[in-house]
N, C-alpha and C positions, 0 to 999 in steps of 0.2 A: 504494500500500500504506500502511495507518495504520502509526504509530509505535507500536510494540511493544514494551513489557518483558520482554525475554529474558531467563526467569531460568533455562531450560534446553534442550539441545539438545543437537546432535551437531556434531563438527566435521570437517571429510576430512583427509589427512595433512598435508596442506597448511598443516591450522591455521585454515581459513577454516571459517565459520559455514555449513552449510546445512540444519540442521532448526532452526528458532526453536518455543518455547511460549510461548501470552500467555497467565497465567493469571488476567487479567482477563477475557480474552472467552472462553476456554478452547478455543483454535483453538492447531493444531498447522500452521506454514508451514514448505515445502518448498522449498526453495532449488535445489536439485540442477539442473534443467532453467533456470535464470534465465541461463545464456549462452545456449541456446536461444530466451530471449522469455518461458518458459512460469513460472508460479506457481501450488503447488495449494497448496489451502488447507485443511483439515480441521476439523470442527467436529465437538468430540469428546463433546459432548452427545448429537448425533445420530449420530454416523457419516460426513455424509454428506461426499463431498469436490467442492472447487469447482476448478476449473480455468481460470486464467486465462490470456490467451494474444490477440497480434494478429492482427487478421481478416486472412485473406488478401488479399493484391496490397495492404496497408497499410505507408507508408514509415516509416520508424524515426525515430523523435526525434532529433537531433543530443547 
C-alpha cells in the first residue's frame, strides 16, 4: 500500500483508523477486513472499487 495523507476518515470504538482519504489521489481505503488479509480501495473519480487480497493456498509474510 503507498503512503497516504490521511487527512480524513472514520475510526471504530477502539480508536483505531479504518477508513483512510488520500486527497491527492482521491481514493477512499478501507481498512475494516485488513485482519482478514483483504484491502479495498475506492476511486472516487470513478466509482469503481479494487479489492485487494492473497491468492489462495498463499503463505503469509512473517
Amino acid at each position: 500500500m503507498p503512503n497516504i495523507d490521511a487527512r480524513g476518515g472514520m475510526k471504530d470504538s477502539s480508536g483505531q483508523w479504518f477508513i483512510y482519504y488520500d486527497p491527492q489521489r482521491n481514493i477512499r481505503y478501507n481498512m475494516a477486513d485488513l485482519k482478514k488479509g483483504r484491502l479495498r480501495a475506492q476511486d472516487l473519480r470513478t466509482g469503481t472499487v479494487y479489492t485487494y487480497a492473497p491468492k489462495k493456498g498463499a503463505s503469509r509474510k512473517p
